[in-house]
C-alpha positions as CSV (number, residue, x, y, z in Angstrom):
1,X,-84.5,-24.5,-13.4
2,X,-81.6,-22.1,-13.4
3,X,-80.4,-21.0,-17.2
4,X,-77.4,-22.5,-18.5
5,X,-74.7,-19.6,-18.7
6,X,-74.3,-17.7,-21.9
7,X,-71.0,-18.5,-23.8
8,X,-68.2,-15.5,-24.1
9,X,-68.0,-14.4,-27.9
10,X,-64.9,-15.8,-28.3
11,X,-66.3,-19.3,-27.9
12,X,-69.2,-18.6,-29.8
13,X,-67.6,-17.5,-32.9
14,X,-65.3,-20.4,-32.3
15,X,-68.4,-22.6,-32.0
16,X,-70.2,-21.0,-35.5
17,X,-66.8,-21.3,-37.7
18,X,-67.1,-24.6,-37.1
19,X,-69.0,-27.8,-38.0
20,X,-72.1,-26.3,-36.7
21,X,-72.5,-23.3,-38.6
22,X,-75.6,-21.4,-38.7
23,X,-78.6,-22.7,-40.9
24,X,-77.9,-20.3,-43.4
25,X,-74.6,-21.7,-44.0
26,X,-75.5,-25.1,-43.8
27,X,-78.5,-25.8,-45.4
28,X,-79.3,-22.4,-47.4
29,X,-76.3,-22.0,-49.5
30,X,-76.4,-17.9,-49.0
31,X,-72.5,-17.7,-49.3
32,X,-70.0,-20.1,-50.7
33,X,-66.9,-20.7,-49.2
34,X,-63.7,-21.8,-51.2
35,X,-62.0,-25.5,-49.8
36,X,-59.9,-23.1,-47.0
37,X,-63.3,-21.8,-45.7
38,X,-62.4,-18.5,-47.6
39,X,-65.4,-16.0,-48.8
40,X,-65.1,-16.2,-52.4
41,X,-64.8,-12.7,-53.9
42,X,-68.4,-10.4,-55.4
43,X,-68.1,-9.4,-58.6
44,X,-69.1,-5.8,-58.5
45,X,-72.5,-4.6,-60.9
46,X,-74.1,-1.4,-61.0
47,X,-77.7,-0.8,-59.5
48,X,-79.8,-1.9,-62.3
49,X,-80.8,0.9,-64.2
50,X,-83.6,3.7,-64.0
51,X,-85.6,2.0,-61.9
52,X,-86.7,4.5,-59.7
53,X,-87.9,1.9,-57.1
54,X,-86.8,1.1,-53.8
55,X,-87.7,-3.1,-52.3
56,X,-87.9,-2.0,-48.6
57,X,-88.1,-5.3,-46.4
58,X,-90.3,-4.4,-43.1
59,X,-91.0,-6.8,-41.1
60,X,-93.3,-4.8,-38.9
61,X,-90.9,-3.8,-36.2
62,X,-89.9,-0.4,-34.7
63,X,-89.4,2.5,-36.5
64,X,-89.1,2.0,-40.6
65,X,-91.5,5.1,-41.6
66,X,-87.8,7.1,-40.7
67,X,-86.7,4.9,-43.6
68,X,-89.9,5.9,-45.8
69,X,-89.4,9.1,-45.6
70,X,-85.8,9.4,-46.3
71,X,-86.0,7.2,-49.4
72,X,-88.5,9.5,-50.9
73,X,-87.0,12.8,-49.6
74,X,-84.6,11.6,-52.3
75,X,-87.0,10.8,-54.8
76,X,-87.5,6.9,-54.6
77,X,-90.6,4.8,-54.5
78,X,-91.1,2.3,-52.4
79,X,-91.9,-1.1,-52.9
80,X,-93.0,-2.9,-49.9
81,X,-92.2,-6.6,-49.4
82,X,-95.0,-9.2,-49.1
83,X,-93.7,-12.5,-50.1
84,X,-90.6,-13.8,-50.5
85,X,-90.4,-13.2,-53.9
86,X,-90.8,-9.6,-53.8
87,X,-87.0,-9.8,-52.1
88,X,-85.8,-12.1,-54.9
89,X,-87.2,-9.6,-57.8
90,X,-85.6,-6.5,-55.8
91,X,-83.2,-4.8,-57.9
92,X,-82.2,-2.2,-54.7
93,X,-83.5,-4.1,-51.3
94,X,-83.2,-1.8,-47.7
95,X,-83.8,-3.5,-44.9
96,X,-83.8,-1.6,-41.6
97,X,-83.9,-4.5,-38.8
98,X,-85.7,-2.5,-35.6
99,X,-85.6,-4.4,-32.1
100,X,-84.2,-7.3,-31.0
101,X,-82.1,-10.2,-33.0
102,X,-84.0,-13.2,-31.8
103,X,-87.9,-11.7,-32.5
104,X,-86.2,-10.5,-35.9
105,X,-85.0,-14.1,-36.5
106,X,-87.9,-15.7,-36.0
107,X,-90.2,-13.7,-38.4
108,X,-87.7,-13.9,-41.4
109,X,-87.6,-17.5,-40.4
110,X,-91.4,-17.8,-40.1
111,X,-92.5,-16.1,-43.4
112,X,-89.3,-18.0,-45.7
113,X,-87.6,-14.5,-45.8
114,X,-84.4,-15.7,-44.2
115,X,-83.9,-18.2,-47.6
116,X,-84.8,-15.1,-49.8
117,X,-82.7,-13.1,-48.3
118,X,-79.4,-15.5,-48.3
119,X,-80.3,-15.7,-52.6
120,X,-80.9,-12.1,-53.0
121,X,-77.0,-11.4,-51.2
122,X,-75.6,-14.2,-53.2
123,X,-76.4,-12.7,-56.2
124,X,-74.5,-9.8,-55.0
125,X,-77.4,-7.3,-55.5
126,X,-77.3,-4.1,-54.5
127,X,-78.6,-4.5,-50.7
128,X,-78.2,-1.9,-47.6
129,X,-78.8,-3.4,-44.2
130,X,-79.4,-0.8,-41.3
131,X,-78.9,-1.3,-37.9
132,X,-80.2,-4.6,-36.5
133,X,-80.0,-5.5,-40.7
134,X,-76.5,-5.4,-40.6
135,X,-76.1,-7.8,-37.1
136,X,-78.5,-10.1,-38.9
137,X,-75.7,-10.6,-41.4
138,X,-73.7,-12.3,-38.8
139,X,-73.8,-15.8,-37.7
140,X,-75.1,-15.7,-33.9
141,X,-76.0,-13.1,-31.7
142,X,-75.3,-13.2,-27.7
143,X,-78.7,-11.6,-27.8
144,X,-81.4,-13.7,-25.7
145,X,-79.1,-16.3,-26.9
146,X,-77.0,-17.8,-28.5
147,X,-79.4,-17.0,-31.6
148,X,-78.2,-18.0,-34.7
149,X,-78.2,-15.2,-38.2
150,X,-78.2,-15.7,-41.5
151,X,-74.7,-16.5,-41.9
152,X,-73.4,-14.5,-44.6
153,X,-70.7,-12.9,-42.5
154,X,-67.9,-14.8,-39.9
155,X,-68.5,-13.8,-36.5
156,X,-70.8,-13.3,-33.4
157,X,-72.6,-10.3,-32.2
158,X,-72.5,-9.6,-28.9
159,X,-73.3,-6.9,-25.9
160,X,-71.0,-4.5,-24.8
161,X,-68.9,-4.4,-21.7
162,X,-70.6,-1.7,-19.1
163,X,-67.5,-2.7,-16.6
164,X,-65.3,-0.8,-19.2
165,X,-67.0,2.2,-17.6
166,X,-68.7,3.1,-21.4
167,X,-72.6,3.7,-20.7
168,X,-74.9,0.7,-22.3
169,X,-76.6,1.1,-24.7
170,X,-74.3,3.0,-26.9
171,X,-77.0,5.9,-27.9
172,X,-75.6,9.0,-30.0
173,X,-73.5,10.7,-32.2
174,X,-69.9,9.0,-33.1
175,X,-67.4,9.3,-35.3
176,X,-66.1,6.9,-37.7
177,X,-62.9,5.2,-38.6
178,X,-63.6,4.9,-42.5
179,X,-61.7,2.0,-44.5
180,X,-61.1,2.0,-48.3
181,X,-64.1,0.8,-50.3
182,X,-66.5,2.3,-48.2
183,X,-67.6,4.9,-50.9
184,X,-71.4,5.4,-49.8
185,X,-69.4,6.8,-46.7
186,X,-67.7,9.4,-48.8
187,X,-69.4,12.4,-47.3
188,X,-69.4,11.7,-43.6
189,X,-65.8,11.9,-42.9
190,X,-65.1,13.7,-39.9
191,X,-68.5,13.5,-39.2
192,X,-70.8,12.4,-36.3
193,X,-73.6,10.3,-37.2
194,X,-76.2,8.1,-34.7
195,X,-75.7,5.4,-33.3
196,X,-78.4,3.3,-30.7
197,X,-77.7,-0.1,-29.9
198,X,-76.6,-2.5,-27.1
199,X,-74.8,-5.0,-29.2
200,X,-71.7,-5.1,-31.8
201,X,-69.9,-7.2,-34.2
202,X,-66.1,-7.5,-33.6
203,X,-63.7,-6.9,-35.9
204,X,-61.9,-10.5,-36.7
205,X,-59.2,-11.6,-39.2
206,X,-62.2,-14.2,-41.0
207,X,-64.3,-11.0,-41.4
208,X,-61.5,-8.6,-42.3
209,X,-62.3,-8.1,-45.8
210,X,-66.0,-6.9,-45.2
211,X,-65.3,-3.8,-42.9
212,X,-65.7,-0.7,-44.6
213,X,-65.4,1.4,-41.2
214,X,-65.4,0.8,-37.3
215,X,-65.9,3.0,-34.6
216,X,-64.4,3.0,-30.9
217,X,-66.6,2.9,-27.9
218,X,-64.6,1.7,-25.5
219,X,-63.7,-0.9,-27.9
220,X,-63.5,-0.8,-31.7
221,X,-66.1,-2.5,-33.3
222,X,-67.7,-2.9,-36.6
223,X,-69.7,0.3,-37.9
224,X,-70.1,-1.0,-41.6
225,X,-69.1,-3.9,-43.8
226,X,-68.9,-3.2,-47.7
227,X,-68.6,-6.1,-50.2
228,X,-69.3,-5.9,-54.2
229,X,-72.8,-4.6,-53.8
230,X,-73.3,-5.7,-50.1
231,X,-73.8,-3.0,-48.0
232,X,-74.9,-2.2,-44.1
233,X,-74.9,-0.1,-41.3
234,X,-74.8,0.0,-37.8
235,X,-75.7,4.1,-37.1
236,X,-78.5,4.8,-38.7
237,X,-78.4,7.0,-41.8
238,X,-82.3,7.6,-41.9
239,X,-81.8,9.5,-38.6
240,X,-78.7,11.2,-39.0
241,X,-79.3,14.3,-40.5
242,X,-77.6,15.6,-43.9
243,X,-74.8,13.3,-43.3
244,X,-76.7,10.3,-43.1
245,X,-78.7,11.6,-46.3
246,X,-75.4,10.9,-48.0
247,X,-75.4,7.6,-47.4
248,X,-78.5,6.8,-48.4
249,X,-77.7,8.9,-51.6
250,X,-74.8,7.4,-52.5
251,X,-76.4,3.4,-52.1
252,X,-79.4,4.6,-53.9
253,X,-77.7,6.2,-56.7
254,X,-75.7,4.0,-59.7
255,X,-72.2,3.4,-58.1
256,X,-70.7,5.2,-61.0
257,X,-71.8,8.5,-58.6
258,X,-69.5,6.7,-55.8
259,X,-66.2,7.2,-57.4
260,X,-65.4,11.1,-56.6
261,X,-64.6,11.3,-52.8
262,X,-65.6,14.1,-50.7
263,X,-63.3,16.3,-48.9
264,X,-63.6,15.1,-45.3
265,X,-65.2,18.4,-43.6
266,X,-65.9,17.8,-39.8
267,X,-64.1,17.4,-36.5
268,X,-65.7,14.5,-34.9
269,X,-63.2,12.0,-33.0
270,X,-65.2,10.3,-30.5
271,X,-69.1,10.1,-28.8
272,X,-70.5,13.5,-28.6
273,X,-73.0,15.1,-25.9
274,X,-76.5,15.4,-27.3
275,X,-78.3,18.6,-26.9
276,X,-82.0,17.5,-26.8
277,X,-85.1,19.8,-27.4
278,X,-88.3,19.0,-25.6
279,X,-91.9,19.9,-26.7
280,X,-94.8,19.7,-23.8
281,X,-97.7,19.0,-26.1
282,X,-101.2,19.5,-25.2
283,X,-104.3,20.3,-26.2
284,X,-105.4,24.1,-25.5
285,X,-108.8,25.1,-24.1
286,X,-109.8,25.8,-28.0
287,X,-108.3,21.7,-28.5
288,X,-105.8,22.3,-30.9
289,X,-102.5,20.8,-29.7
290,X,-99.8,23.5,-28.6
291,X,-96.3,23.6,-27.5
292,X,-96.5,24.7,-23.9
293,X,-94.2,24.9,-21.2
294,X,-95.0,24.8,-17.4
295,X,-93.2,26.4,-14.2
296,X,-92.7,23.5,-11.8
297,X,-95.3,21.6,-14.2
298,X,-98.0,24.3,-14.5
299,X,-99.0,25.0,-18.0
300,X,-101.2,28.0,-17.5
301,X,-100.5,31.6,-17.9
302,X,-101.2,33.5,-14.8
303,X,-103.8,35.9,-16.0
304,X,-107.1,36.3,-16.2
305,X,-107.8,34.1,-18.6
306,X,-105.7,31.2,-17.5
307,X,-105.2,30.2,-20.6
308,X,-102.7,27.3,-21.6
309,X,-99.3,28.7,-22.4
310,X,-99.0,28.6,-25.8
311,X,-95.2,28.8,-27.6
312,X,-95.9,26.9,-31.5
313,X,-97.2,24.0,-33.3
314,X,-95.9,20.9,-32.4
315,X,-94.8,20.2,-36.0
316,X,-93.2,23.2,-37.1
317,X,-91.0,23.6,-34.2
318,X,-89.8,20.2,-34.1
319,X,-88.5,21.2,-38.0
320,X,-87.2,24.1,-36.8
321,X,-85.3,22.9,-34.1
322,X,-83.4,19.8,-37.1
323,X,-82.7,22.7,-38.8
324,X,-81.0,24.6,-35.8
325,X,-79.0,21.3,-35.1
326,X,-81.1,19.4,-32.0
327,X,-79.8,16.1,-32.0
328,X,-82.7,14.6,-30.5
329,X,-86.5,16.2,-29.9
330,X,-88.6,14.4,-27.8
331,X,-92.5,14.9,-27.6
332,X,-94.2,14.6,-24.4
333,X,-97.7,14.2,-24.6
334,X,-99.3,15.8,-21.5
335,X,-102.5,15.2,-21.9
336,X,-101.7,11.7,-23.2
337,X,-105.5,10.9,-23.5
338,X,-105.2,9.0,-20.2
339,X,-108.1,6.6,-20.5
340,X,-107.4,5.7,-24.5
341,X,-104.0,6.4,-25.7
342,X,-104.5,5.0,-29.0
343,X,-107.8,6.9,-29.2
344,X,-104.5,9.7,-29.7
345,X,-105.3,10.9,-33.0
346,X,-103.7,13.7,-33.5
347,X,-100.5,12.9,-31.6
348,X,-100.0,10.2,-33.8
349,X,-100.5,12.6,-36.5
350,X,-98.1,15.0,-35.3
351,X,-95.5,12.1,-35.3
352,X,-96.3,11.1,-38.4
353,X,-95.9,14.7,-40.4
354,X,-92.9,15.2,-37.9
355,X,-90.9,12.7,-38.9
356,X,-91.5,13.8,-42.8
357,X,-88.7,16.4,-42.5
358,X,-87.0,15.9,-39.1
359,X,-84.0,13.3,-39.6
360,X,-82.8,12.9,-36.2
361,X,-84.3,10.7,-33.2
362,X,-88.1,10.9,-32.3
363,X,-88.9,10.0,-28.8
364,X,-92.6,10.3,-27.8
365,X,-94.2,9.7,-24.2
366,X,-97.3,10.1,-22.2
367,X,-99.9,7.6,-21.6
368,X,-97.4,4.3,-22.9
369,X,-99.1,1.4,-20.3
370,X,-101.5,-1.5,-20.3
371,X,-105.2,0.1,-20.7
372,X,-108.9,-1.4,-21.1
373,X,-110.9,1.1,-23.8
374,X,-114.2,2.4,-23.2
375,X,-115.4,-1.1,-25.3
376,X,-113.8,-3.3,-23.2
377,X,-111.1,-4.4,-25.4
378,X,-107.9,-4.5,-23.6
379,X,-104.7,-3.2,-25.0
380,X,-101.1,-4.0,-23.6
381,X,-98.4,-1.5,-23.5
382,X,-96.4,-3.4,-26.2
383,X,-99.5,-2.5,-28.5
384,X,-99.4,1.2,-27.6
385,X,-95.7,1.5,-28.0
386,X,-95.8,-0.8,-31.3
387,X,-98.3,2.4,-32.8
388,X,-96.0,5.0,-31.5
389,X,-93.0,3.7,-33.6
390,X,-95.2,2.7,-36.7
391,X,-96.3,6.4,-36.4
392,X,-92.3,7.5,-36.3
393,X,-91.3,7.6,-32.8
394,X,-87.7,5.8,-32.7
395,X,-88.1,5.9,-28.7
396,X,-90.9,5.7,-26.1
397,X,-90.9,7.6,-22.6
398,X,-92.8,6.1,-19.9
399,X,-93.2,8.0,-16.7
400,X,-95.6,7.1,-14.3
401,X,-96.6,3.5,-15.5
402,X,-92.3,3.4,-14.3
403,X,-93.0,3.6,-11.4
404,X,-95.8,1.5,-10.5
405,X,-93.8,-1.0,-12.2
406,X,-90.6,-0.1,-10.1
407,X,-92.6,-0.1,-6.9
408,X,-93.9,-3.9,-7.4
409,X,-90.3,-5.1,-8.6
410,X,-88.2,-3.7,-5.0
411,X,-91.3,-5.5,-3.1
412,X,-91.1,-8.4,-4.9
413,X,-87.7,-8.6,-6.4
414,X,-89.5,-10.8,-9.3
415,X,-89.5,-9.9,-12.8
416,X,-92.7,-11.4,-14.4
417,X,-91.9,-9.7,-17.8
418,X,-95.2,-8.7,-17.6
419,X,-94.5,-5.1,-17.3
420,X,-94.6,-2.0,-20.0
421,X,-90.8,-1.7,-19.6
422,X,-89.7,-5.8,-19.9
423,X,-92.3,-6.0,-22.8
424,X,-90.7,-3.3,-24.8
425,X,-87.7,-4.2,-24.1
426,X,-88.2,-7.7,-25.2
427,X,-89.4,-7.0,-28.4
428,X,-87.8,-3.3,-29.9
429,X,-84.4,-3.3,-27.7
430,X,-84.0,-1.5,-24.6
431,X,-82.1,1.1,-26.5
432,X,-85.9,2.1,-27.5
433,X,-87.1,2.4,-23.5
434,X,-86.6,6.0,-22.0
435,X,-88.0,5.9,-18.2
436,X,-88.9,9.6,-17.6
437,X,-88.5,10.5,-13.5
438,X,-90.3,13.2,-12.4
439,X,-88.6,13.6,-8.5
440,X,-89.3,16.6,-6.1
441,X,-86.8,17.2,-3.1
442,X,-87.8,16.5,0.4
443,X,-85.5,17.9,2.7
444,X,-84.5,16.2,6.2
445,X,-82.4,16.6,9.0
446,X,-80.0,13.3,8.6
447,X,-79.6,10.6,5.8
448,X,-80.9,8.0,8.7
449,X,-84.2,9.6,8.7
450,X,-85.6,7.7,5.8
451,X,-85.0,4.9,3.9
452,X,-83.9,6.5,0.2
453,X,-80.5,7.7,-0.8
454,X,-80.0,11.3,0.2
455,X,-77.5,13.8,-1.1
456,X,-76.2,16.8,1.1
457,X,-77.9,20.0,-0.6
458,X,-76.2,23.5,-1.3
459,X,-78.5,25.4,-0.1
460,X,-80.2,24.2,3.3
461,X,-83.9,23.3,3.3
462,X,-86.7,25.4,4.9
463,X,-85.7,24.6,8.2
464,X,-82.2,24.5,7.7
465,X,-81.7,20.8,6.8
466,X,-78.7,19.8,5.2
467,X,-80.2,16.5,3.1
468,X,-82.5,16.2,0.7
469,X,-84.2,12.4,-1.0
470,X,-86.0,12.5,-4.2
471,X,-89.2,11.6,-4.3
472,X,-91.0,10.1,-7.3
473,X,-94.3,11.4,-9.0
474,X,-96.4,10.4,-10.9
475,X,-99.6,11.9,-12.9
476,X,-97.2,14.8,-14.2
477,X,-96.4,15.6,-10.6
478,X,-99.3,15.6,-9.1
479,X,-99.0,12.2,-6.7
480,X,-96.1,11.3,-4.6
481,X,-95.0,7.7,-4.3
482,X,-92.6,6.1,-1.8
483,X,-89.8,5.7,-3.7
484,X,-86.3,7.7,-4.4
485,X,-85.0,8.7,-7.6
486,X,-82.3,6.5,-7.0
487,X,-84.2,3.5,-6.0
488,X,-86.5,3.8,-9.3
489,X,-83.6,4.7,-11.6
490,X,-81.9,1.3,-10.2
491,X,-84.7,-0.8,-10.6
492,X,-86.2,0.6,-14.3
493,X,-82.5,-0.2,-15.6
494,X,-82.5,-4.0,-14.5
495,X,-86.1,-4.2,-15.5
496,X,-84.6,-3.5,-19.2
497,X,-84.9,0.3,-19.3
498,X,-81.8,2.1,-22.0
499,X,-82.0,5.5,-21.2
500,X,-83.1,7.6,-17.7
501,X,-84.6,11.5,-18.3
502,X,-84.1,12.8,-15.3
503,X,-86.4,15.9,-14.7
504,X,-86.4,17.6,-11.3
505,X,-90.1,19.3,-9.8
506,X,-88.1,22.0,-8.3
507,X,-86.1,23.5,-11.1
508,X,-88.6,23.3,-13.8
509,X,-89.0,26.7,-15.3
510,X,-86.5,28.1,-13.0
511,X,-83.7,29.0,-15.1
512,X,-81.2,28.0,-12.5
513,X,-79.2,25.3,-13.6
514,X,-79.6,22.0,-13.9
515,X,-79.6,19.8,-10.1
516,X,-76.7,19.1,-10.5
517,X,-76.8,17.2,-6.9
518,X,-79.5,14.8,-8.7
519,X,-78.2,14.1,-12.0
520,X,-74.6,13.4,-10.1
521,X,-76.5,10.5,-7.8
522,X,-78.6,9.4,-10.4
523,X,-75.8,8.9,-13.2
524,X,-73.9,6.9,-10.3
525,X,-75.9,4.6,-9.8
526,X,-76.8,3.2,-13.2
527,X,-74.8,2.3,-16.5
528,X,-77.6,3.4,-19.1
529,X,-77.4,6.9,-20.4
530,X,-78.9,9.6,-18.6
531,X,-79.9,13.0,-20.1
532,X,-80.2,15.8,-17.3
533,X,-83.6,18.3,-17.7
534,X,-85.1,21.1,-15.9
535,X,-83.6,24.4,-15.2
536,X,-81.3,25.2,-18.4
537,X,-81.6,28.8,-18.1
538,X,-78.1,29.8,-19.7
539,X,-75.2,27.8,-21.8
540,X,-73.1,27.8,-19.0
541,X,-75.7,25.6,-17.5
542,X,-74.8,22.8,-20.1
543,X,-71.1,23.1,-19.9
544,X,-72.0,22.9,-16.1
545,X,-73.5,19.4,-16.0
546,X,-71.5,17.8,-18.3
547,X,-68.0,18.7,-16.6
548,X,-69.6,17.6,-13.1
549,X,-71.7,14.7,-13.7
550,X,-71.8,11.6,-15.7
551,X,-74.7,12.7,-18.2
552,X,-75.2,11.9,-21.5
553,X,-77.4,14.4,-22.9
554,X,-78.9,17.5,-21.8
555,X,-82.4,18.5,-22.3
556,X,-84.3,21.9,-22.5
557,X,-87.5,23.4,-23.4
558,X,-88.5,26.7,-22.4
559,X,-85.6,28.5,-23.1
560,X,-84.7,27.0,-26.6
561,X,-89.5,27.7,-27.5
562,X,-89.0,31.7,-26.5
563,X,-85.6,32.2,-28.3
564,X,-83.9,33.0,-25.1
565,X,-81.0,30.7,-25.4
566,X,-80.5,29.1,-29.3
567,X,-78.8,25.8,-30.1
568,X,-76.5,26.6,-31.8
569,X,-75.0,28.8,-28.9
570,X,-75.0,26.1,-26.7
571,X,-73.2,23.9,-29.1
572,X,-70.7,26.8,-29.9
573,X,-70.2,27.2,-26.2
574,X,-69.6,23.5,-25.3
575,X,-67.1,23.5,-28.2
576,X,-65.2,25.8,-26.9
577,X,-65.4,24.2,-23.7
578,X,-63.5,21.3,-25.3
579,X,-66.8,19.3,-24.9
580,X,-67.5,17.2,-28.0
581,X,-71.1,18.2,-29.8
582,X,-72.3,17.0,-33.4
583,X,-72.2,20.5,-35.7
């Protein structure tokens, strides 16, 4: 039976100002409305007193050890929530929503949370909702929906418009459009801070009074509400560096600290490109995990001893490169423990101590699919990512299990939600699904020579052809498949993928430039963000692939591990390109 269509917003939030208002609104009581339907006003109280505690409200979804880790980098405990009452006997309650509305819904629902947390607000206690804990505040979401919220704030939450030629998700660094009132935003004027979602609130006159700040992507829509005590997000402040500290600060502290406003001392105006470092990690031949890096995907030095290349600790150059001003580092695990993943002690570890001191996004891949262990017991891929972001990873890359899955899905053109991408997906938002394409060129004479798109190369092939396809890999290059990089990177984004790395066999380790043929097919033929790698050699390289193609983000290794090429001169560079960056 074919699904009924989804209503537009504007009928939804028609539809939930109405008679049949969410179930927070009618039956819990969480806000009460004067006769004209009006909020009535918070009184506003202080955070109670030294209470050096923290109530953080996990429901066991995505990434909250970011969270942790903030909280007590400023000196907090944590109090974990077990019952309902722990909520109602918060005196300062976080609660960083992860993943999708309706799974969110449903546990609050499930474990009488969703009651607590109506009280908690109504008693206009100091609470901060981050991300998916601000949309949560609304009354429905669009989201696998209509789903209904909790109610405390007038309107719908829905997805962004792709046709308005803005990339979906919305994944990086923005700039805000700060309101009065908004005082734990005091420090990040002018600032960029991270953003990674598919869905917004709307600014609306019935919620006018709650928005402390919106931000414009494509559209203007709501970035943070503020009322009394009442407090929420939609970037998250855990992962947006010393700016997003402040935010964090500022709620944390009494709101007596709130009243002396910061001089406003960035440049941001709009979505900036992310410059992305990427650690190869692997065990070495003594089995210590190393940074490495590979020429066209070998890791080994060419010497005698054909050793694996070794450029740092996982760990400590992840730090470094937060502290240089990476906007994103991404792990890849290239050993991946292939036959156990979550027998991947020490990776886990590495996330874990990692995301201690780095406070931007994590993304981890290698090994993330369905797998039986040496015991029988099988594990899904939803299990292995669900340990990846427990561990701190805010994103997961999945390469080769992409395109298996890929390859069924063009045969079949049936999506049995079965698969490593639709499961994650489902569950933690597609803004948290990288698919990783590892293509090689394979030149021929004319397009009509084979089935996948072709580009016409600048530099003619071995026997002079004039096209090139790009074939997909898999086992870290190892195995070609039938199937294009444009074919896969279709297919992976209406399977439920967010984001498309898009690493080229050929330029790896060349210093060169990035493919700039590839990353222009591949970012036309899909509306999810796509961050170009392999073959940064210089920062004209950067500029390079951002003024031609459609790419999001730009990703290096190599040149950023042996100090050839720092980040900070790539961002200065792209500055004075006129390209936006976070500095």
């Amino acid at each position: 039976m074919e699904a009924a269509p989804l209503p537009s917003t504007s009928s939804l939030a028609s539809r939930s100002s109405s008679s049949s208002s969410p179930l927070c609104l009618q039956r819990r009581g969480c806000v009460r409305r004067s006769p004209k339907g009006k909020l009535k006003s918070f009184s506003v109280r202080s955070s109670a007193g030294n209470d050096s505690a923290v109530t953080l409200l996990d429901y066991g979804a995505g990434n909250v050890r970011s969270v942790r880790n903030a909280i007590r980098r400023l000196g907090y405990d944590i109090k974990d929530v077990q019952t309902p009452k722990d909520i109602l006997s918060a005196t300062r309650l976080v609660f960083p929503g992860v993943g999708a509305f309706a799974p969110a819904m449903d546990v609050l629902n499930q474990k009488g949370m969703a009651e607590a947390l109506c009280s908690y607000i109504e008693r206009d206690l100091p609470f901060l909702g981050i991300c998916l804990g601000l949309q949560l505040l609304f009354e429905a979401s669009e989201e696998n929906g209509p789903v209904k919220g909790l109610g405390v704030i007038p309107g719908v939450v829905g997805r962004f418009d792709a046709s308005t030629g803005f990339r979906v998700p919305h994944i990086g660094w923005n700039a805000l459009d700060i309101r009065e009132g908004g005082e734990i935003l005091d420090e990040i004027g002018g600032r960029h801070v991270y953003f990674v979602h598919s869905y917004r609130a709307m600014p609306m006159e019935a919620n006018e009074e709650w928005i402390s700040s919106t931000c414009n992507y494509g559209e203007e829509f709501i970035s943070s509400i503020r009322r009394g005590n009442i407090h929420a997000v939609q970037f998250h402040p855990e992962k947006s560096g010393d700016a997003g500290l402040s935010v964090l600060r500022r709620f944390l502290k009494s709101q007596k600290t709130n009243t002396v406003k910061k001089p406003s001392l960035g440049k941001a105006s709009r979505l900036s490109k992310r410059i992305i470092a990427c650690l190869d990690v692997r065990a070495n031949d003594k089995g210590d995990l190393v940074v490495t890096k590979g020429d066209q995907y070998d890791v080994r030095e060419h010497s005698k001893e054909n050793e694996v290349r070794n450029l740092g600790k996982p760990v400590a150059l992840a730090g470094q490169y937060y502290k240089d001003g990476a906007d994103e580092v991404s792990f890849l695990n290239i050993t991946g423990f292939r036959d156990c993943p979550l027998g991947d002690l020490p990776m886990l570890k590495v996330l874990r101590s990692a995301s201690e001191n780095v406070f931007v996004p994590l993304t981890v891949g290698g090994g993330i699919r369905d797998f039986t262990d040496g015991n029988g017991r099988y594990y899904s891929s939803l299990e292995v990512a669900a340990e990846y972001f427990r561990s701190g990873a805010d994103k997961v890359s999945i390469g080769s299990d992409a395109v298996y899955v890929a390859e069924a899905y063009r045969k079949t053109g049936v999506k049995t939600g079965n698969s490593s991408i639709e499961q994650i997906s489902r569950v933690y938002g597609n803004q948290a699904v990288v698919v990783s394409i590892d293509p090689r060129r394979v030149y021929v004479k004319s397009p009509d020579n084979v089935e996948f798109k072709t580009i016409k190369v600048t530099k003619p092939g071995p026997h002079g052809e004039e096209y090139a396809w790009y074939q997909c890999t898999v086992n870290g290059g190892r195995v070609g498949r039938q199937i294009g990089a444009y074919e896969l990177a279709k297919a992976v984004e209406e399977l439920g993928a967010g984001e498309i790395l898009l690493n080229c066999i050929d330029c790896d380790g060349q210093g060169q430039g990035f493919d700039i043929g590839l990353v222009k097919m591949v970012s036309n033929a899909v509306t999810i963000p796509v961050i170009a790698s392999s073959g940064a050699g210089a920062v004209e390289h950067f500029s390079e692939v951002f003024q031609e193609t459609g790419a999001s983000a730009a990703l290096a290794a190599g040149i950023f591990h042996r100090k050839e090429v720092p980040i900070v001169s790539v961002k200065k560079h792209l500055s004075d390109k006129g390209i936006e960056v976070r500095l």
